[in-house]
N, CA, C, O and CB atoms as a CASP TS submission, in Angstrom:
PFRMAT TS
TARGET T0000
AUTHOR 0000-0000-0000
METHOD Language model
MODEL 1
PARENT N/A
ATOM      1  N   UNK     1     138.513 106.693 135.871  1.00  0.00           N
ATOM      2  CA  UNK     1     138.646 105.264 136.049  1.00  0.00           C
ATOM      3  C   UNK     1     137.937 104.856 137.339  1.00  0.00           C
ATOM      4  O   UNK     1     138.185 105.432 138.399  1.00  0.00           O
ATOM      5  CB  UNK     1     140.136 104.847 136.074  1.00  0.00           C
ATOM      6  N   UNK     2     136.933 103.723 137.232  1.00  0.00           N
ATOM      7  CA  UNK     2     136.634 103.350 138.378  1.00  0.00           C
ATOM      8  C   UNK     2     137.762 102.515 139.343  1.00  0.00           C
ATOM      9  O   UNK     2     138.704 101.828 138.948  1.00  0.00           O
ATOM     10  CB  UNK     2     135.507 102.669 138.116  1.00  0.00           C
ATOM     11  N   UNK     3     137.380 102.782 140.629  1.00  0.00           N
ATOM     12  CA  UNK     3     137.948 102.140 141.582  1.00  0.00           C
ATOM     13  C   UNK     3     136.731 100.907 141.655  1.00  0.00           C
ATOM     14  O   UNK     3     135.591 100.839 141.196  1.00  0.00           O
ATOM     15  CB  UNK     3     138.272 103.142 142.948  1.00  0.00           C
ATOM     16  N   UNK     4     137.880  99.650 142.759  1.00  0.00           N
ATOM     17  CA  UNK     4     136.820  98.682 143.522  1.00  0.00           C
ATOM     18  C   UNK     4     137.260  98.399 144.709  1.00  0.00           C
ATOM     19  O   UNK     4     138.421  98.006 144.831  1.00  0.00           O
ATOM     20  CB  UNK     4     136.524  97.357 142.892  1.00  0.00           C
ATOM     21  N   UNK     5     136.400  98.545 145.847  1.00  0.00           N
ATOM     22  CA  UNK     5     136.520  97.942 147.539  1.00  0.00           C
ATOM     23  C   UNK     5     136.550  96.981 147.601  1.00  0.00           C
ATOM     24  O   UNK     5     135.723  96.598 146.774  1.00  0.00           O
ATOM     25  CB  UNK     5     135.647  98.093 148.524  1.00  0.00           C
ATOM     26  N   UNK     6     136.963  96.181 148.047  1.00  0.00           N
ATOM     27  CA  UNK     6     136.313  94.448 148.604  1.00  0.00           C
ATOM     28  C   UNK     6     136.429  94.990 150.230  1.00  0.00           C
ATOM     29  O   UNK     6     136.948  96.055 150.564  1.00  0.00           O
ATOM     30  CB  UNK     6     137.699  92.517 148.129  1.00  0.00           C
ATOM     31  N   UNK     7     135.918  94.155 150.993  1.00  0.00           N
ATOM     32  CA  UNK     7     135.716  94.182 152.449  1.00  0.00           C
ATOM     33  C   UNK     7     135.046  92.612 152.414  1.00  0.00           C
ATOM     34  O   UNK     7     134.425  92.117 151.474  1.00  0.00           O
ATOM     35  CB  UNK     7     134.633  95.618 153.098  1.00  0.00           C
ATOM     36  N   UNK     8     135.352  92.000 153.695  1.00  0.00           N
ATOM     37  CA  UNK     8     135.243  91.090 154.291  1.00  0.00           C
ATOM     38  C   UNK     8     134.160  91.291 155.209  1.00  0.00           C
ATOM     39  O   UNK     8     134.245  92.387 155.764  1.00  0.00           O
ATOM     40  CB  UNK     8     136.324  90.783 154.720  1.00  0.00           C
ATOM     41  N   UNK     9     133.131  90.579 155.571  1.00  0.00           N
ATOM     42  CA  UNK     9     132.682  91.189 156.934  1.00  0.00           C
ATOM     43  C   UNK     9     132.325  89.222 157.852  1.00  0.00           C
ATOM     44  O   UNK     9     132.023  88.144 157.340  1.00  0.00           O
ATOM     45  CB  UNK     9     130.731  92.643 156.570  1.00  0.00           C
ATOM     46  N   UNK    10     132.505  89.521 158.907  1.00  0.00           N
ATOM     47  CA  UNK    10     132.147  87.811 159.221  1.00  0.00           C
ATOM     48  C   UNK    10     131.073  88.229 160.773  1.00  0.00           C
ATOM     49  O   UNK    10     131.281  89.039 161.677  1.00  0.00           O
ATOM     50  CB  UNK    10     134.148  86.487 159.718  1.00  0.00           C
ATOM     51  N   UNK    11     130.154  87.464 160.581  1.00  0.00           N
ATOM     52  CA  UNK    11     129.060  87.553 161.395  1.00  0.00           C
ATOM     53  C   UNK    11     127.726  86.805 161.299  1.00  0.00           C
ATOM     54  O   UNK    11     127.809  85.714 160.735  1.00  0.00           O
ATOM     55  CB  UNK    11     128.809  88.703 161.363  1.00  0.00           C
ATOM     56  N   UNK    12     126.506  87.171 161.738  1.00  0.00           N
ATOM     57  CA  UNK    12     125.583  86.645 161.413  1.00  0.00           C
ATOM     58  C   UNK    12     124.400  87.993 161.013  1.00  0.00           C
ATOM     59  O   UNK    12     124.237  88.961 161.756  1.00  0.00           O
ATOM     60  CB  UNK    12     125.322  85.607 162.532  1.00  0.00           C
ATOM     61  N   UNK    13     124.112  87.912 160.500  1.00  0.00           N
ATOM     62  CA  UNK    13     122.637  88.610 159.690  1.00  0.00           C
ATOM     63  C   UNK    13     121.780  88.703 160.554  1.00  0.00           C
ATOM     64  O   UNK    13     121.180  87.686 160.903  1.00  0.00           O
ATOM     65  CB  UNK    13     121.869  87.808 158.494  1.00  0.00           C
ATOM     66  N   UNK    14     121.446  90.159 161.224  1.00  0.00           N
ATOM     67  CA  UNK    14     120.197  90.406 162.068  1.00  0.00           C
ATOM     68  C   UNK    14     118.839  90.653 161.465  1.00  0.00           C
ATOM     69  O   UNK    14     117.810  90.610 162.141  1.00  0.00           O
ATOM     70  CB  UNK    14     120.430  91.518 162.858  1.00  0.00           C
ATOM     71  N   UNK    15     118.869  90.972 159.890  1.00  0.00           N
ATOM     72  CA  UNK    15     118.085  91.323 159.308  1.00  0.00           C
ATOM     73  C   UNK    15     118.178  91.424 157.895  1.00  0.00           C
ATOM     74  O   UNK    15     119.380  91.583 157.683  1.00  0.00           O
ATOM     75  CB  UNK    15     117.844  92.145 159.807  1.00  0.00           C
ATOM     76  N   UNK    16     117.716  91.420 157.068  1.00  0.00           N
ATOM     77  CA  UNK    16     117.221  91.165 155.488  1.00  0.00           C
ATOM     78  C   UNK    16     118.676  92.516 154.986  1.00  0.00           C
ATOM     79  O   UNK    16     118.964  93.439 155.748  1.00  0.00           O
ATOM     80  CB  UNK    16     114.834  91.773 155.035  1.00  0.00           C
ATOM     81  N   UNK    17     119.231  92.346 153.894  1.00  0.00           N
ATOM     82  CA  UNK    17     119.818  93.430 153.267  1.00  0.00           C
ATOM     83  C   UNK    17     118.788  94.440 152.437  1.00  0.00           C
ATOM     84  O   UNK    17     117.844  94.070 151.738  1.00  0.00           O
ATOM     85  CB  UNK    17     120.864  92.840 152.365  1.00  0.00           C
ATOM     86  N   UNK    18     119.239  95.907 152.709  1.00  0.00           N
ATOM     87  CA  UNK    18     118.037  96.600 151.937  1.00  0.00           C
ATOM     88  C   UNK    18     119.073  97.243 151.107  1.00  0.00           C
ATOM     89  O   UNK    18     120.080  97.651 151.685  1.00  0.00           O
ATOM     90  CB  UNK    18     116.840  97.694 152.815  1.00  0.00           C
ATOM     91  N   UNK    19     118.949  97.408 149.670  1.00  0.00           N
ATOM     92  CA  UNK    19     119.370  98.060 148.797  1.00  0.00           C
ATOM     93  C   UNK    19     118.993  99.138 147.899  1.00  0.00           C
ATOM     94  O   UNK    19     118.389  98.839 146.869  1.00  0.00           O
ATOM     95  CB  UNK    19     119.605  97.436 148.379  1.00  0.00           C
ATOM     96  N   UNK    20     119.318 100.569 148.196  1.00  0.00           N
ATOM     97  CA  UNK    20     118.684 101.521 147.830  1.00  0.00           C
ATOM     98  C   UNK    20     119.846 102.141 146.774  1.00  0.00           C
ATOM     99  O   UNK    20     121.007 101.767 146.610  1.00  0.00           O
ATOM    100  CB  UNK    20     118.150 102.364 149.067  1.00  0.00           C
ATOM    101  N   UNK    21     118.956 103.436 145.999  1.00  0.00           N
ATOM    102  CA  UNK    21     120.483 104.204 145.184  1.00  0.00           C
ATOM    103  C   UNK    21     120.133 105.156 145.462  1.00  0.00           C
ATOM    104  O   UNK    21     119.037 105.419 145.957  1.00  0.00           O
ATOM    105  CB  UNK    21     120.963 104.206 143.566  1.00  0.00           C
ATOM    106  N   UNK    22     121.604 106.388 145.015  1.00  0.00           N
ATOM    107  CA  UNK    22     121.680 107.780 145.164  1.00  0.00           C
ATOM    108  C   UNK    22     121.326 108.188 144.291  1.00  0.00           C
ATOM    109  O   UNK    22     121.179 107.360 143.392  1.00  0.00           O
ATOM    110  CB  UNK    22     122.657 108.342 145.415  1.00  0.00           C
ATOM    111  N   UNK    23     121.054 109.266 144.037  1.00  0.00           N
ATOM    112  CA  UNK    23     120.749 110.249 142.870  1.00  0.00           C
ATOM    113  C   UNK    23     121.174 109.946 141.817  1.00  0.00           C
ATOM    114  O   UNK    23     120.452 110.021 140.823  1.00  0.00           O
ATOM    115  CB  UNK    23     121.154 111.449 142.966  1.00  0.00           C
ATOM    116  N   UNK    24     122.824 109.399 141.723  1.00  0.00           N
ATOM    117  CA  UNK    24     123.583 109.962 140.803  1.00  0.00           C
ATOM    118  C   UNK    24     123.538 108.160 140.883  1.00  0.00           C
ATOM    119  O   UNK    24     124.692 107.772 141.063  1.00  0.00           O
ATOM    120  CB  UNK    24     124.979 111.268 141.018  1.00  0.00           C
ATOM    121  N   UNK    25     122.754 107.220 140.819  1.00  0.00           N
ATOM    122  CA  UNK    25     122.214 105.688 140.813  1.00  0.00           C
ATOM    123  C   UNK    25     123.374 104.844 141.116  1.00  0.00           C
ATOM    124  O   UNK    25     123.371 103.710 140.638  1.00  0.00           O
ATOM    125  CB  UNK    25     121.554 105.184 139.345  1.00  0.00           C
ATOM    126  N   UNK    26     124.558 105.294 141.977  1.00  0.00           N
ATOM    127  CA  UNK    26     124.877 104.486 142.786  1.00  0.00           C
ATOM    128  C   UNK    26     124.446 103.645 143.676  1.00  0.00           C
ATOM    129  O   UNK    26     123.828 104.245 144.556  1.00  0.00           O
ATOM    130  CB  UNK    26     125.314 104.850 143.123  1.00  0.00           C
ATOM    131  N   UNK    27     124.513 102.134 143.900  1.00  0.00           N
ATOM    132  CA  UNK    27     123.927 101.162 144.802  1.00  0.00           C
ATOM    133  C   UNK    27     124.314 101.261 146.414  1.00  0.00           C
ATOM    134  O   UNK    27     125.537 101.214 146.544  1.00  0.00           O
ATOM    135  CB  UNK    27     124.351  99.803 144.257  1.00  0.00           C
ATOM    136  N   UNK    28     124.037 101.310 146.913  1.00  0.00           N
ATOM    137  CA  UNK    28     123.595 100.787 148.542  1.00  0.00           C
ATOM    138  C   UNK    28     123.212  99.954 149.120  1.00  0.00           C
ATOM    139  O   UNK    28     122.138  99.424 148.833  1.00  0.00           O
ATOM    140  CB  UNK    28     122.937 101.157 149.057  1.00  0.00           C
ATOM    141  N   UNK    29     124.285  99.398 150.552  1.00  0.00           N
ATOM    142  CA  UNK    29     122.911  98.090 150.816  1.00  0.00           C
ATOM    143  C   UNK    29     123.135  98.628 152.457  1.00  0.00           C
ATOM    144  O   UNK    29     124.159  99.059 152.988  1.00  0.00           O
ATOM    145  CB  UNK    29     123.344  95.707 150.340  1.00  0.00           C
ATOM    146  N   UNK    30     121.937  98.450 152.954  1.00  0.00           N
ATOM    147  CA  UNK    30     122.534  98.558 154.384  1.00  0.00           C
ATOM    148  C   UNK    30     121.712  97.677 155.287  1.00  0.00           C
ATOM    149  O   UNK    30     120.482  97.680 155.332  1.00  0.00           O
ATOM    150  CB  UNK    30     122.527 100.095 154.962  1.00  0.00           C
ATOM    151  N   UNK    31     122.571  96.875 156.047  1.00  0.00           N
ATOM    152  CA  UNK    31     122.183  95.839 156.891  1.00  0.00           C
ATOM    153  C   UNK    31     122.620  95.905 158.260  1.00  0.00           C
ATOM    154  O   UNK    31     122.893  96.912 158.914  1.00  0.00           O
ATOM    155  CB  UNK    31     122.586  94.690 156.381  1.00  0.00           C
ATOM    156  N   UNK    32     122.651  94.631 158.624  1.00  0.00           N
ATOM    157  CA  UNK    32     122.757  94.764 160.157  1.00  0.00           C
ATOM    158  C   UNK    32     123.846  93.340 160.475  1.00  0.00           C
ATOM    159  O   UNK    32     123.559  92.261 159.957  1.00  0.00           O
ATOM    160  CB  UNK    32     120.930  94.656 161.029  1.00  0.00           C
ATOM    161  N   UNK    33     124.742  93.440 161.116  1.00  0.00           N
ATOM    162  CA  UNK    33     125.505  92.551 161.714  1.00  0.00           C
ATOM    163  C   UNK    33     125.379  92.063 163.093  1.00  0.00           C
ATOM    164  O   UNK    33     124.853  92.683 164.017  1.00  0.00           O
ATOM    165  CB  UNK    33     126.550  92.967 161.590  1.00  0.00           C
ATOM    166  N   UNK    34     125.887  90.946 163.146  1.00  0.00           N
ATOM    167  CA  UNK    34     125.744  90.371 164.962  1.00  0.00           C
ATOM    168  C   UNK    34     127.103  89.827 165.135  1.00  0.00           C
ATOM    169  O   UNK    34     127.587  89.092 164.275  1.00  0.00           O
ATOM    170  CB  UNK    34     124.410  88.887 165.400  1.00  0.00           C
ATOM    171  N   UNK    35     127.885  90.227 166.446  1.00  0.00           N
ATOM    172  CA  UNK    35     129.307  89.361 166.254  1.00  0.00           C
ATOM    173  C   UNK    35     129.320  89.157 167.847  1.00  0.00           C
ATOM    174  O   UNK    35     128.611  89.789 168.630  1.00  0.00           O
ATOM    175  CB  UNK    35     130.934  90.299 165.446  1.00  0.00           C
ATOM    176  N   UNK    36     130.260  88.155 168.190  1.00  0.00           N
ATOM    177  CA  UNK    36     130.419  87.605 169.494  1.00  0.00           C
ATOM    178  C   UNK    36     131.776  88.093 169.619  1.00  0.00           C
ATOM    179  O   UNK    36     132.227  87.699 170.695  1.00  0.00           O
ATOM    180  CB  UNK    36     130.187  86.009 169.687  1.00  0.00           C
ATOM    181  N   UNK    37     132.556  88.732 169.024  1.00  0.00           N
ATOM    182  CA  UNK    37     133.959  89.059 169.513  1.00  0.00           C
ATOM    183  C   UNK    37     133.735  90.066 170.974  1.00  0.00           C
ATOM    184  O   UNK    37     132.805  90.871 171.029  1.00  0.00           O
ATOM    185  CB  UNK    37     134.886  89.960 168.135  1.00  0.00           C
ATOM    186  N   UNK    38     134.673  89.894 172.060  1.00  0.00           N
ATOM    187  CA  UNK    38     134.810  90.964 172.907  1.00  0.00           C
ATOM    188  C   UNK    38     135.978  91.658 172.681  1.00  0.00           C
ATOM    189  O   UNK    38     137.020  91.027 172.502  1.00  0.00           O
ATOM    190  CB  UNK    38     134.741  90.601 174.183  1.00  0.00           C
ATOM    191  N   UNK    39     135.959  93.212 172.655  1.00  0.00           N
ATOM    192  CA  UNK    39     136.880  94.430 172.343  1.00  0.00           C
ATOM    193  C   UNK    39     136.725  94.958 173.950  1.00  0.00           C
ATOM    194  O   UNK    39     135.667  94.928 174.578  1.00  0.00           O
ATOM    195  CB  UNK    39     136.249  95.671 170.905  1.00  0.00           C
ATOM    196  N   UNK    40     137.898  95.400 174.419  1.00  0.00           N
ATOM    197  CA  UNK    40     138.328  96.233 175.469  1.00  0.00           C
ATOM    198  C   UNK    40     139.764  97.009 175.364  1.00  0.00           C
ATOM    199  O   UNK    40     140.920  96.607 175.228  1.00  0.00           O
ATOM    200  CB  UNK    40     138.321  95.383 176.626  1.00  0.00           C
ATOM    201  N   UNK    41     139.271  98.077 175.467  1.00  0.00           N
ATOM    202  CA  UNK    41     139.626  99.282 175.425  1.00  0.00           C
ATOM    203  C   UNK    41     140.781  99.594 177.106  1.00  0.00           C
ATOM    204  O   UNK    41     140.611  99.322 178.294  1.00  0.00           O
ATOM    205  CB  UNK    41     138.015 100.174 175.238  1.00  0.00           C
ATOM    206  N   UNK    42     141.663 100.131 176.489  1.00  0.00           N
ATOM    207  CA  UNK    42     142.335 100.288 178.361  1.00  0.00           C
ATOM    208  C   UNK    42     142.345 100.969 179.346  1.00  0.00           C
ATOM    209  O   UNK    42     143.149 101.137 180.263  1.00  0.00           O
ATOM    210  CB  UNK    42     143.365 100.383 178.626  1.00  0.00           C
ATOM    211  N   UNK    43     140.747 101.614 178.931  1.00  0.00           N
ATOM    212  CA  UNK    43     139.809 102.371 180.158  1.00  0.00           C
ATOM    213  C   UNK    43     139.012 101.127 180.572  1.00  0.00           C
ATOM    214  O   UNK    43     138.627 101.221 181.737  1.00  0.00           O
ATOM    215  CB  UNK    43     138.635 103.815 179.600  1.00  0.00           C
ATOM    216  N   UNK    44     138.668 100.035 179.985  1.00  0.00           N
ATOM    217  CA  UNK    44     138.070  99.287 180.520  1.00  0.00           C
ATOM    218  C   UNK    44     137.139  99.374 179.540  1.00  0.00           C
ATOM    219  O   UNK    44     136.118  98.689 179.596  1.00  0.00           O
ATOM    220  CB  UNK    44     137.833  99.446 181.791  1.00  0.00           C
TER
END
């Protein structure tokens, strides 16, 4: 039985989506994100 992911992603697009497949002709896309959130860690 197949499964399905959803994911959310919120940002802006640094670059074009490229969509490639695996062997076994699973899809791929891999892109690039831009986000303005700041993350700190409590090393600093």
């Amino acid at each position: 039985m197949a499964s399905f992911n959803k994911v959310i992603l919120l940002g802006n697009l640094t670059r074009d989506p490229e969509v490639r497949y695996t062997p076994k002709g699973s899809a791929v896309c891999d892109l690039g994100i831009a986000v303005n959130r700041v993350y700190t860690t409590e090393g600093g």
